[in-house]
C-alpha positions as CSV (number, residue, x, y, z in Angstrom):
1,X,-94.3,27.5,22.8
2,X,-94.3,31.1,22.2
3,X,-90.7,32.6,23.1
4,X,-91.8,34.7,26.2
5,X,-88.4,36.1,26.9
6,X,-88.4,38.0,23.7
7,X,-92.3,39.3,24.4
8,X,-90.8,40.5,27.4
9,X,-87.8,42.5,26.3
10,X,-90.2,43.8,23.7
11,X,-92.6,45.4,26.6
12,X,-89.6,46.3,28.5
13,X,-88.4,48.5,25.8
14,X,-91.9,49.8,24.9
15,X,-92.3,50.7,28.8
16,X,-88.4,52.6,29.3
17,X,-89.3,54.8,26.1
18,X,-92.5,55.9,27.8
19,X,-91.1,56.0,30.7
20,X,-88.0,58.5,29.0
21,X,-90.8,60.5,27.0
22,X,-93.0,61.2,29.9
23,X,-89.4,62.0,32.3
24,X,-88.5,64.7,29.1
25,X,-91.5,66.7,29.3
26,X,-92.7,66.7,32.8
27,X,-91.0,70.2,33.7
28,X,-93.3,71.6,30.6
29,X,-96.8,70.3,31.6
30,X,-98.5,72.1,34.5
31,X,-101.9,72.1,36.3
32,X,-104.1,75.0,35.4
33,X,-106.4,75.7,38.3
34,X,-109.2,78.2,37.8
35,X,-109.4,81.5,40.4
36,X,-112.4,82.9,39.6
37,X,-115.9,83.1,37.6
38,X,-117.1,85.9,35.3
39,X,-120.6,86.8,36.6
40,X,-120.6,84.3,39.5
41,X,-121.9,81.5,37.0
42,X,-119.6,79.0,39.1
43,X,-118.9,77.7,35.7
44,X,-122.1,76.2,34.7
45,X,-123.0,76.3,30.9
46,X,-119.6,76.0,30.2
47,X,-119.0,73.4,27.3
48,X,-117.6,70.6,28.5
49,X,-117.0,66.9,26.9
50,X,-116.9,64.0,28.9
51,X,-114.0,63.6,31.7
52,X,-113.7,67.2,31.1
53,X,-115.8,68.1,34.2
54,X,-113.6,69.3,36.5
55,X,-112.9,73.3,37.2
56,X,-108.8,72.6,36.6
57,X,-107.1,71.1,33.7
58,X,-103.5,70.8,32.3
59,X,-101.2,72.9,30.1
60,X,-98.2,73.3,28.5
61,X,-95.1,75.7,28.5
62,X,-94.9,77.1,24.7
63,X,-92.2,80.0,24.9
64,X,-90.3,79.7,28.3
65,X,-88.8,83.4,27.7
66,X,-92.6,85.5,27.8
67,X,-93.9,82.8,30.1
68,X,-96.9,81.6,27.6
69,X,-98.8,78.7,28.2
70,X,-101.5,77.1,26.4
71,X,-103.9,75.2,27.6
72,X,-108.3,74.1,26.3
73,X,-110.4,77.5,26.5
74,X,-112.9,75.2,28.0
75,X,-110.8,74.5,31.4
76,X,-110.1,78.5,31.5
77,X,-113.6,80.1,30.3
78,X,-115.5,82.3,32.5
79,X,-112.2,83.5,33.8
80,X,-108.9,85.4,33.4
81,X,-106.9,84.9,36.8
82,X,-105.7,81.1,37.0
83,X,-103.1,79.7,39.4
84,X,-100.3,77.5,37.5
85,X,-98.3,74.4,39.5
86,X,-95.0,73.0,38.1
87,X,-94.0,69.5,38.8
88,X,-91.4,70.7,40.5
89,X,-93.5,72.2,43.7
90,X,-93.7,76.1,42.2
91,X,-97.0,77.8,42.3
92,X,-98.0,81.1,40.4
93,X,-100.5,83.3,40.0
94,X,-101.2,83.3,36.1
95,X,-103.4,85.5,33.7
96,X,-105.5,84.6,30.2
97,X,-104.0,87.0,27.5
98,X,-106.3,85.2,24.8
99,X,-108.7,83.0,23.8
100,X,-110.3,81.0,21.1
101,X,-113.4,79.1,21.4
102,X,-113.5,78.1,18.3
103,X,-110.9,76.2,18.5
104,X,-110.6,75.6,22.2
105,X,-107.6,76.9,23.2
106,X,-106.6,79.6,25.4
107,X,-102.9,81.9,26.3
108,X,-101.8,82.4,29.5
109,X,-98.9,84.5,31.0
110,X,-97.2,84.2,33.9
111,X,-94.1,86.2,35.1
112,X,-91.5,83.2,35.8
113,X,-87.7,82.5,35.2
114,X,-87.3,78.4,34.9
115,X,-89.7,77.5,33.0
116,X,-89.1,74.8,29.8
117,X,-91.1,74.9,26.8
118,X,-92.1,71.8,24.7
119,X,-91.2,71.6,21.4
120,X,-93.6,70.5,18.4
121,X,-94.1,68.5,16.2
122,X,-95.8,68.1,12.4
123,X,-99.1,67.2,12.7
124,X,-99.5,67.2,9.1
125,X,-97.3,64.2,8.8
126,X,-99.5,61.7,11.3
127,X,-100.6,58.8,10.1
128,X,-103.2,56.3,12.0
129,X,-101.7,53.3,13.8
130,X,-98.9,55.7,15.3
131,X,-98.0,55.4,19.0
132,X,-98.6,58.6,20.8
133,X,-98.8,59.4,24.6
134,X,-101.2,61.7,26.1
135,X,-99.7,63.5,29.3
136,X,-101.4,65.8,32.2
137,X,-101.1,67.5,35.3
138,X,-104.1,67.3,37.3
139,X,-103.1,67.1,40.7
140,X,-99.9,69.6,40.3
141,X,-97.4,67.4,41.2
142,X,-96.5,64.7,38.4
143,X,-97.8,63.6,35.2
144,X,-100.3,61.2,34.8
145,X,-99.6,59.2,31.6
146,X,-101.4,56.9,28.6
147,X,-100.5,55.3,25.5
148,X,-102.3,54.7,22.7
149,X,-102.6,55.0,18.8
150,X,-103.9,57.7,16.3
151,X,-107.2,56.0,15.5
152,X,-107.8,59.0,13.0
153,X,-107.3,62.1,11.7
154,X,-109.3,65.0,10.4
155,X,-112.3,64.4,13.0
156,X,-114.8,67.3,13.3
157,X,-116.0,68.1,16.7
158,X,-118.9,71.0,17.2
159,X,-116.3,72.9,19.8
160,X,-117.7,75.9,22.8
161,X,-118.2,78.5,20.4
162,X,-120.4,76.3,18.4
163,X,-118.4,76.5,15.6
164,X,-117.3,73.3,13.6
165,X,-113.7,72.5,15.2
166,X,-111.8,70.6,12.7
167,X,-108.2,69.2,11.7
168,X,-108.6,67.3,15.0
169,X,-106.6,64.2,15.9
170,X,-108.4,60.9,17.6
171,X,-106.7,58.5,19.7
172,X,-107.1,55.3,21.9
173,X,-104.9,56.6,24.9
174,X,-107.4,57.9,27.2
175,X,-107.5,61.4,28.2
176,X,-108.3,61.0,32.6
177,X,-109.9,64.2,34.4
178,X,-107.6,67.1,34.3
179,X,-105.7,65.9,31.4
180,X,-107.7,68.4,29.2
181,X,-105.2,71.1,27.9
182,X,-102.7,68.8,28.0
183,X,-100.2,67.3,25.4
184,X,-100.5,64.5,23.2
185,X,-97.3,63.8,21.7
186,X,-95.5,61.4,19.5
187,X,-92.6,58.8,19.8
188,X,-89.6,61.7,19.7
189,X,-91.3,63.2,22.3
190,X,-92.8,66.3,20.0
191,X,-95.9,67.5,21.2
192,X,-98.7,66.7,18.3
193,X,-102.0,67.7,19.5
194,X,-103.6,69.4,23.1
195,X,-106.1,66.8,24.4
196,X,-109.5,68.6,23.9
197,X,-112.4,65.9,25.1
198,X,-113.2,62.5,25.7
199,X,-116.3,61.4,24.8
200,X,-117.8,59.2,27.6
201,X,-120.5,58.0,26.0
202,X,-118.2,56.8,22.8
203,X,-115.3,54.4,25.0
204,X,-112.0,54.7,23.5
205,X,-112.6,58.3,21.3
206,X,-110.5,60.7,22.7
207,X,-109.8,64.5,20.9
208,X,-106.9,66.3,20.3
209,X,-106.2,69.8,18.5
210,X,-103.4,69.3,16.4
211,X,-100.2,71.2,16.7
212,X,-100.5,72.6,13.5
213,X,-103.6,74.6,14.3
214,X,-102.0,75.7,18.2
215,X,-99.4,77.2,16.5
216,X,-101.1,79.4,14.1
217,X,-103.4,80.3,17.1
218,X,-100.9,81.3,19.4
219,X,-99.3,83.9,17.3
220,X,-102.5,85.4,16.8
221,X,-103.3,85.2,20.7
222,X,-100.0,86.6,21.5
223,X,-100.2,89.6,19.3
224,X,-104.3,90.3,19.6
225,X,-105.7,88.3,22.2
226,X,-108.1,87.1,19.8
227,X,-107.9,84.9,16.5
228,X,-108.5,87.4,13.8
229,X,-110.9,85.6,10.9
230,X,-112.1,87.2,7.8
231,X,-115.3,86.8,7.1
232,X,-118.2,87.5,4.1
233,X,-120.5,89.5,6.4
234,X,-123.6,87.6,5.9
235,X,-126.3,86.2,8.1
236,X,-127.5,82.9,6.6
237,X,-128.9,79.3,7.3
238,X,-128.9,76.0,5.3
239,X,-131.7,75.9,2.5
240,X,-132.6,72.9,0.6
241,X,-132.1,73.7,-3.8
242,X,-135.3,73.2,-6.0
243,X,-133.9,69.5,-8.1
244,X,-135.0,70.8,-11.0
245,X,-132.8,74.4,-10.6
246,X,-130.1,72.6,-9.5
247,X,-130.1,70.0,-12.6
248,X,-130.5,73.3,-14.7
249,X,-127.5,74.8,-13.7
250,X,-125.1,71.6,-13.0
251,X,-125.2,71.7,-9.3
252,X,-124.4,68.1,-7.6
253,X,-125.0,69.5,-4.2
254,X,-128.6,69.6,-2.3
255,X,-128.3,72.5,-0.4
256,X,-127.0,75.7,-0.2
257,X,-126.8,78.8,2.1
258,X,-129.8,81.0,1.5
259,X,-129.2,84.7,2.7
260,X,-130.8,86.9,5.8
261,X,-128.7,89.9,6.1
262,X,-125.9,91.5,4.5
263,X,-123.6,93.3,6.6
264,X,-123.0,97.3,5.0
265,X,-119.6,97.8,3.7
266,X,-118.5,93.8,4.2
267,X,-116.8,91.9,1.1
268,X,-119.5,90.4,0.6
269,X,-121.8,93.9,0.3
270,X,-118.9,95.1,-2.1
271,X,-119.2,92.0,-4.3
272,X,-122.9,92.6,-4.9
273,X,-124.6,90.2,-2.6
274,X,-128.0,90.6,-1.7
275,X,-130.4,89.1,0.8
276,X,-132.4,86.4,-0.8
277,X,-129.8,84.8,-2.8
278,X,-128.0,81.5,-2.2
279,X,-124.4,80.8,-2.0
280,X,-123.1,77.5,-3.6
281,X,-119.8,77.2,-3.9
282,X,-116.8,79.7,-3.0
283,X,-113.7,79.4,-4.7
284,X,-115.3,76.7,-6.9
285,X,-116.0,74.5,-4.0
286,X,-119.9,73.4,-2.9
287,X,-121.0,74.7,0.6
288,X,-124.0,72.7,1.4
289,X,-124.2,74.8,4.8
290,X,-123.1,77.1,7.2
291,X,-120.4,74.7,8.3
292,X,-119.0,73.9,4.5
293,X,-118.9,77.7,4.4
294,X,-116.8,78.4,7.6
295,X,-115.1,75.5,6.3
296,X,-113.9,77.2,3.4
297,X,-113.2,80.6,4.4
298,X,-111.2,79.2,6.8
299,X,-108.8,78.3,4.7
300,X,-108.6,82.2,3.2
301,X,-106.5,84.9,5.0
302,X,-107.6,89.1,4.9
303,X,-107.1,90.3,2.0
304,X,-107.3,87.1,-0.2
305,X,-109.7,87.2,-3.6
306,X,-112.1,84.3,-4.7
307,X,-115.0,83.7,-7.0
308,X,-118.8,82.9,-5.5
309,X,-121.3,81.7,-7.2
310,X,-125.2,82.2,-6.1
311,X,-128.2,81.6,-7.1
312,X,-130.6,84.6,-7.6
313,X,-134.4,83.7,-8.1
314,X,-133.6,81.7,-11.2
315,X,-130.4,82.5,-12.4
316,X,-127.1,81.4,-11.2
317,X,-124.0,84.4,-10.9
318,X,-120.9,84.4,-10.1
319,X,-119.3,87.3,-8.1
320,X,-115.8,88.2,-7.6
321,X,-115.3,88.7,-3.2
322,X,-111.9,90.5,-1.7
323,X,-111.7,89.9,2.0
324,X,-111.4,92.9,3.9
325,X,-107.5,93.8,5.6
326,X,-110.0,94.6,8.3
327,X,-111.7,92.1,10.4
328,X,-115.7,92.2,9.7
329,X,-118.7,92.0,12.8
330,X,-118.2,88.3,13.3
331,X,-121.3,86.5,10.4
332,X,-120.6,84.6,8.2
């Protein structure tokens, strides 16, 4: 007979550290309630995902001293003024200092003196099969709390921008209405991702950001209200290669990204691109599409220095690209 006092003492430990993990942070995750809409759209077209429907969300306290708090761009788009509740029965008037669709996460300020920031953890060193707990604030007024596993890591979800989100974090414990913005975090309590979506039609796949991508964000928000990404300066789509081409030159991939537009005076103008041709690997790695591309360069930082190789007509070239210190018109 299986020893049930044993099973028990098991789940009673399992359900205290919870219990203390969800206690620890609940001063640091708030409700983020939305004020107004930009153009009266009443938030329709917004991207949303799943039990993401609702015109409030969750956040988290990041720097207690400038009052920052992040929470998913998605709950806050279409508007800057938000209100902010604390667990604790505190209500403020807060403002958006920055956003970033592509990567679905937004910076808000508010002017207040107790608040408690989170602290985070390495996402970089998550493996699947770890218990994490996903925590909100949807109602203002306590935390509403799951448990799960990383199911796995380095998902790709296409985000609000449009733009290829990646890095992201899956897990089992269910991310409830209003728990968007909110943190998913690990057994020491560390905050590891910002829940993101929950795909309803998919049971059990919920989305996180992971820490290690809100924390490069946030500087960037804090200091230019904007993430600042260098880019070629070209206008492009996805274009099948000719087999027999590709054989010529080497090339293992089936596609590459064939040309429109080259914008004057970007890196990639400077390096001697031209419309027509078709880019097929930067920095010695394929990019099959406009996604492989952003991929890529979104590893690079301004003023960085990398080889492309193209195909022009019938020939294949390689060009030497410096990224501009200075942001370029947002192509590719």
């Amino acid at each position: 007979m299986a020893d049930l006092s044993s099973a028990q003492a098991f789940l009673e430990q399992y359900s205290q550290a919870i219990s203390a993990i969800a206690e620890s942070l609940t001063p640091s995750v708030v409700r983020v309630e939305r004020r107004e809409e930009e153009g009266g759209r009443g938030g329709r077209g917004r991207w949303r995902m799943g039990r993401s429907r609702v015109n409030h969300g969750s956040g988290i306290v990041v720097d207690a001293q400038k009052g920052y708090i992040v929470t998913s761009y998605h709950v806050v788009s279409g508007t800057q003024e938000v209100r902010i509740h604390l667990t604790n029965g505190k209500s403020m008037d807060g403002r958006r200092i920055g956003k970033d669709p592509d990567t679905d996460l937004a910076l808000i300020k508010v002017e207040a003196s107790d608040l408690h920031a989170v602290t985070f953890g390495d996402s970089s060193t998550l493996k699947v099969g770890a218990v994490v707990i996903a925590l909100g604030n949807p109602d203002g007024d306590g935390l509403v709390v799951t448990s799960g596993v990383i199911s796995a890591l380095n998902r790709e979800l296409r985000g609000p921008s449009g733009q290829l989100m990646g890095s992201l974090i899956q897990t089992s414990a269910l991310f409830n209405p209003g728990m968007s913005g909110g943190p998913l975090v690990n057994s020491a309590g560390q905050v590891i991702g910002l829940n993101t979506a929950s795909m309803t039609e998919a049971q059990g796949v919920n989305i996180a950001v992971a820490s290690a991508t809100i924390q490069k964000v946030i500087s960037e928000l804090a200091e230019h209200g904007t993430v600042r990404r260098p880019h070629l300066g070209i206008a492009g789509e996805r274009q099948r290669l000719y087999e027999g081409l590709a054989a010529h030159h080497n090339l293992t991939q089936t596609h590459g990204v064939y040309v429109h537009e080259v914008v004057e005076n970007s890196p990639a103008a400077r390096a001697g691109v031209t419309a027509g041709d078709i880019v097929v690997s930067i920095n010695n790695e394929a990019v099959s599409g406009i996604d492989a591309l952003n991929r890529v360069l979104n590893g690079f930082k301004f003023g960085d220095k990398f080889p492309l190789k193209l195909l022009r007509k019938l020939d294949l070239s390689e060009l030497n690209v410096t990224l501009s210190d200075e942001e370029t018109p947002k192509v590719l």
